[in-house]
PAKE-78958 format. One line per 10 residues: for each residue y, x, z of C-alpha. Coordinates in nm, 3 decimals. Example, Ala and Ser with C-alpha at 12.3 -4.5 7.8 and 13.67 -1.06 7.14 Angstrom:
-0.450:1.230:0.780; -0.106:1.367:0.714
This chain:
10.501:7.588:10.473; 10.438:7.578:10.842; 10.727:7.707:11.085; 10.464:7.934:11.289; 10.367:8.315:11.298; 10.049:8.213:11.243; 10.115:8.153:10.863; 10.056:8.395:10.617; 10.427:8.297:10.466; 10.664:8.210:10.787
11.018:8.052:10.693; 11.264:8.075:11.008; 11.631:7.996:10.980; 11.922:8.093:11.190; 12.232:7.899:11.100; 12.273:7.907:10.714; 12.047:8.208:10.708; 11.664:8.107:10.594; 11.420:8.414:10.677; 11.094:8.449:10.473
10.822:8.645:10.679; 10.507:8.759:10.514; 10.270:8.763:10.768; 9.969:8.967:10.700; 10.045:9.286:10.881; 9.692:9.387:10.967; 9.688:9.375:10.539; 10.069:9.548:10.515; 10.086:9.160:10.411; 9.945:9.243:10.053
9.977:8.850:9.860; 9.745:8.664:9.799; 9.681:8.390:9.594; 9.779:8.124:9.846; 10.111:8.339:9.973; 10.255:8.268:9.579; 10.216:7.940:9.603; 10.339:7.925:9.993; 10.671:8.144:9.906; 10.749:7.917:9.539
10.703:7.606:9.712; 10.937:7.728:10.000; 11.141:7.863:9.743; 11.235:7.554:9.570; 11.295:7.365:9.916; 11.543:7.645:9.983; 11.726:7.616:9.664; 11.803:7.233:9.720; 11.874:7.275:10.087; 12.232:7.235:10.088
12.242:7.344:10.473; 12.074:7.705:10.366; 12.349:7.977:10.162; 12.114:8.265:10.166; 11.774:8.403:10.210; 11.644:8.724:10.360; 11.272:8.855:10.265; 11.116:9.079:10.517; 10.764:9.217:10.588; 10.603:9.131:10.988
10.446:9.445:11.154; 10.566:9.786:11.145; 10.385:9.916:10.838; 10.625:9.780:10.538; 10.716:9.513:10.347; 10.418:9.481:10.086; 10.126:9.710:9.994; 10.143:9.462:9.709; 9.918:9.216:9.577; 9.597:9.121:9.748
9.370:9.336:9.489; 9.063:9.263:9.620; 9.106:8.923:9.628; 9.157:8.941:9.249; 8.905:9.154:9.203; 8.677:8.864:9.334; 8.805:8.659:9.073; 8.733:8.828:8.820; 8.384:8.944:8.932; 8.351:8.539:8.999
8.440:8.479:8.608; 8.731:8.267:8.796; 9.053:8.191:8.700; 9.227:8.544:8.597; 9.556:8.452:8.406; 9.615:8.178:8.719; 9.665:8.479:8.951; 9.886:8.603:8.728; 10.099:8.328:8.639; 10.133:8.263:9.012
10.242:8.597:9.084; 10.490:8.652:8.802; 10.662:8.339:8.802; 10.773:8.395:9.142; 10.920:8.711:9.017; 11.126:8.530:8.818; 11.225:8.244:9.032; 11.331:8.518:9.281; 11.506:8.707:8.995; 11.711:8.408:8.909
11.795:8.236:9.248; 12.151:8.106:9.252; 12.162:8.172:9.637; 12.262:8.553:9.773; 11.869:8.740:9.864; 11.852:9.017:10.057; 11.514:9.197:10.076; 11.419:9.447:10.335; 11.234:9.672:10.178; 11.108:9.871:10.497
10.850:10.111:10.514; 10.588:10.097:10.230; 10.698:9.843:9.952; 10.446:9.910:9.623; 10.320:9.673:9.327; 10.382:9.322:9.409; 10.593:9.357:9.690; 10.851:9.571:9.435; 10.808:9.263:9.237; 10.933:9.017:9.519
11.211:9.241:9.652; 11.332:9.531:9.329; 11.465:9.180:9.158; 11.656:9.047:9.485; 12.064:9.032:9.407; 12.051:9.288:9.727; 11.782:9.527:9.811; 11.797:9.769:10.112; 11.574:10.034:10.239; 11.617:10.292:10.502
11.451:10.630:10.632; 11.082:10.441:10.645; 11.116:10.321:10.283; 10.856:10.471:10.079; 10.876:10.259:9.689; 10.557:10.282:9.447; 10.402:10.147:9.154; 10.027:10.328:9.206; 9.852:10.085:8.939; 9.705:10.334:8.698
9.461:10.441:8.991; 9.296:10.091:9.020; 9.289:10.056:8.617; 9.596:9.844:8.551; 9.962:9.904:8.487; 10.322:9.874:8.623; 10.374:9.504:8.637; 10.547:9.212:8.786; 10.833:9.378:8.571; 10.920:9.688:8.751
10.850:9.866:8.419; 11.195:9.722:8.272; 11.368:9.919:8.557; 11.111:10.153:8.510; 11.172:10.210:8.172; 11.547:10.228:8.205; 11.563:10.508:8.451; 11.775:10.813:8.384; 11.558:11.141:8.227; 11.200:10.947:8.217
11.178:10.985:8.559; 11.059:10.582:8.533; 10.778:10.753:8.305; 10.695:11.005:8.531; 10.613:10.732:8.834; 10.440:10.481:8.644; 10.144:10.781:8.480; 10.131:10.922:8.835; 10.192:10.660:9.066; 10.438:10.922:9.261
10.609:10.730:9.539; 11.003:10.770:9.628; 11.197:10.754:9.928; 11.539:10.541:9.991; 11.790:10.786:9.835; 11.573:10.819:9.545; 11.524:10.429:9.501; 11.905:10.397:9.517; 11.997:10.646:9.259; 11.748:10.547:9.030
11.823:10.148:9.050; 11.493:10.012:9.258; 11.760:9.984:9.575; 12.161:9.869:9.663; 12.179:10.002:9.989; 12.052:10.192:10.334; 12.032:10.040:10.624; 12.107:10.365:10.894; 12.021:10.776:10.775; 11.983:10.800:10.445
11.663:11.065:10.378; 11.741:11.363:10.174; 11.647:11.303:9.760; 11.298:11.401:9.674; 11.380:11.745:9.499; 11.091:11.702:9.284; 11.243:11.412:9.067; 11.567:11.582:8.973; 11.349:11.846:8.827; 11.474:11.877:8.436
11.059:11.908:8.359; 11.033:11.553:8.390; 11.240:11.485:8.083; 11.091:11.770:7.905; 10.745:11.675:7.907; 10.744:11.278:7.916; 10.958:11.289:7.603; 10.678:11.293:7.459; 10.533:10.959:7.259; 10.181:11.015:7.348
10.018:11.014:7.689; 9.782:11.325:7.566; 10.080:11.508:7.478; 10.240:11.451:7.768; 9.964:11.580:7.987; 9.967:11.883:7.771; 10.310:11.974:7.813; 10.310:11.903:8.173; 9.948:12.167:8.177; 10.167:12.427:7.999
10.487:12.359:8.200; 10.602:12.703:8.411; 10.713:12.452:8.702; 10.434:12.385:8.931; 10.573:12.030:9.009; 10.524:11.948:8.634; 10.127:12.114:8.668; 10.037:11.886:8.994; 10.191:11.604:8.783; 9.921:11.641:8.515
9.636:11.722:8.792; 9.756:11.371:8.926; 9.728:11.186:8.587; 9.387:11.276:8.534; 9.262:11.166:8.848; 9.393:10.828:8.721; 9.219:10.586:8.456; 9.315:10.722:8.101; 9.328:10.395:7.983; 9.546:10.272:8.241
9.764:10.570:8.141; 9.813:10.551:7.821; 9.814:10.130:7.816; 10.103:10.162:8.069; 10.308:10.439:7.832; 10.307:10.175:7.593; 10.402:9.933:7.841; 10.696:10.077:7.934; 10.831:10.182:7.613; 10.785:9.803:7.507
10.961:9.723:7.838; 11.295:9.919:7.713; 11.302:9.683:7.384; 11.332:9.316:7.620; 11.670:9.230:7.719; 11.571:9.024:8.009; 11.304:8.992:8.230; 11.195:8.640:8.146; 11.175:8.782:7.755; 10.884:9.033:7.858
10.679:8.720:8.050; 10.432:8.672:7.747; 10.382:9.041:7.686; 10.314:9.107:8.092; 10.061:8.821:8.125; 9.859:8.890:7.843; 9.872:9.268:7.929; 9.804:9.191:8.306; 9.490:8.950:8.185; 9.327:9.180:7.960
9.380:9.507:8.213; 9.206:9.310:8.488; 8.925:9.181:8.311; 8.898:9.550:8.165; 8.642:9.794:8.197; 8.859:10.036:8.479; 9.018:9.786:8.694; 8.700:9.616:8.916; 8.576:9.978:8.973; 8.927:10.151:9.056
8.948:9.866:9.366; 8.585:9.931:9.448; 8.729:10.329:9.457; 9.007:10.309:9.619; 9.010:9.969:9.852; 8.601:9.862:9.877; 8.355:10.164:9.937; 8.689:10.416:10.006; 8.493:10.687:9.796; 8.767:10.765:9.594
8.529:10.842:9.295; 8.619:10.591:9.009; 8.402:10.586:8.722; 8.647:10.503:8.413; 8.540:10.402:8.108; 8.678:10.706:7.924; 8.676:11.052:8.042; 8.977:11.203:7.945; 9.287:11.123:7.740; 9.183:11.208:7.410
8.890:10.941:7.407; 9.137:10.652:7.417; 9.239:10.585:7.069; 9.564:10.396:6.986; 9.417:10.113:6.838; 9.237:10.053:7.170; 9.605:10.069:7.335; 9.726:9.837:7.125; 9.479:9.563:7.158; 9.576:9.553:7.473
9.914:9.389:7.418; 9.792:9.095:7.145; 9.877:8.778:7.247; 9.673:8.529:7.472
């Protein structure tokens, strides 16, 4: 694992207390391939070390825990006709091993903690955030979907506000993540909720079981909040849109998160090696032009048969 800074993963221990480090702060220490295999194989070691009772995750550098995973990396991969569900696996089964370790985990989710770092540290037995936290899942504007199982707490949020943040990628701060279950507790002030998610528009209009009627009713909606929502969902990747409405409604139906590992992998495969996902990186992360060419130009040209072959098995 290596017990220097240098590392991308750094493992330091004080007394019975093991600290893991990631250590890409020039990257807000987005994971990479080589990170999930660094942090599972220090994982294990820490399970059977007898001397170790608990674990603490935390992010170097001042800009967060996790931007989440290293997109452009996979990106790479899948431009390189490489080794797609790999990633994948690698990723998600750390999830899990971090979702199910018998020893008490604390992650700090400071500052900005989105996509794969809310998979490493929303499943910790204790998750804290203070006045820096800012929580996302921004997927549908790189062409993929609400993974590494956030969409079960996603999907299980009070008034659809979980619906709400997975079409629009909207971000929330640390009251916010506690009340809605993404957070335990806040280290220091506590920020004042986001008004804008308590607003009763949210349940109105996501209510709805399709992703063009939910646009419409947020279009019609007399509450401006509910209007930018929709003029945020369309700058997003329809497909990714109305793939992850599905996503999460199939999310509400698995009892744990190890039951929704088949459906997330084969989703996750088949979004990345999709028509959106290569150019939303290139958009957003690559040439920074913010002009993503998706593969369908509104809503209403994604038909649900298209949705659903999304989720077949591998």
């Amino acid at each position: 694992m290596g017990e220097t800074p240098k590392a991308e993963v750094w493992i330091s221990r004080a007394g019975a207390v093991a600290t893991i480090t990631l250590n890409r702060p020039r990257a807000i220490n987005a994971l990479s391939l080589r990170m999930f295999h660094l942090l599972r194989s220090g994982l294990s070691h820490l399970a059977t070390d007898d001397s170790i009772d608990a674990i603490e995750l935390r992010g170097a550098g001042d800009r967060g825990l996790c931007a989440g995973a290293d997109v452009r990396e996979l990106r790479g991969i899948v431009l390189g006709g490489g080794d797609v569900r790999g990633f994948f696996e690698a990723e998600y089964t750390l999830d899990l091993a971090i979702a199910s370790f018998e020893k008490p985990f604390t992650a700090s989710m400071s500052g900005i903690t989105m996509g794969g770092g809310l998979g490493l540290s929303a499943h910790c037995r204790d998750r804290v955030v203070d006045a820096t936290s800012v929580l996302a899942m921004p997927e549908t504007q790189i062409g993929l979907f609400p993974d590494v199982f956030v969409s079960h707490l996603l999907a299980r949020m009070p008034g659809r506000v979980g619906y709400h943040l997975a079409l629009t990628g909207a971000s929330v701060n640390a009251a916010d993540a506690i009340r809605l279950g993404l957070a335990d507790r806040c280290e220091g002030r506590l920020p004042e909720p986001d008004p804008t998610l308590a607003g009763e528009w949210i349940a109105d209009c996501y209510a709805a079981g399709d992703a063009s009627e939910i646009l419409g009713r947020l279009d019609q909606h007399a509450d401006p909040d509910a209007r930018a929502a929709a003029a945020e969902i369309r700058r997003r990747s329809p497909l990714s849109v109305a793939v992850s409405l599905e996503a999460l409604d199939r999310a509400a139906t698995f009892a744990t998160l190890a039951d929704q590992y088949d459906h997330e992998l084969a989703l996750a495969v088949r979004m990345a090696t999709g028509p959106d996902f290569v150019e939303g990186v290139r958009a957003q992360l690559v040439d920074r032009d913010r002009d993503p060419h998706w593969s369908h130009g509104s809503l209403t040209e994604v038909t649900r048969a298209e949705v659903l072959s999304y989720f077949e098995p591998l």
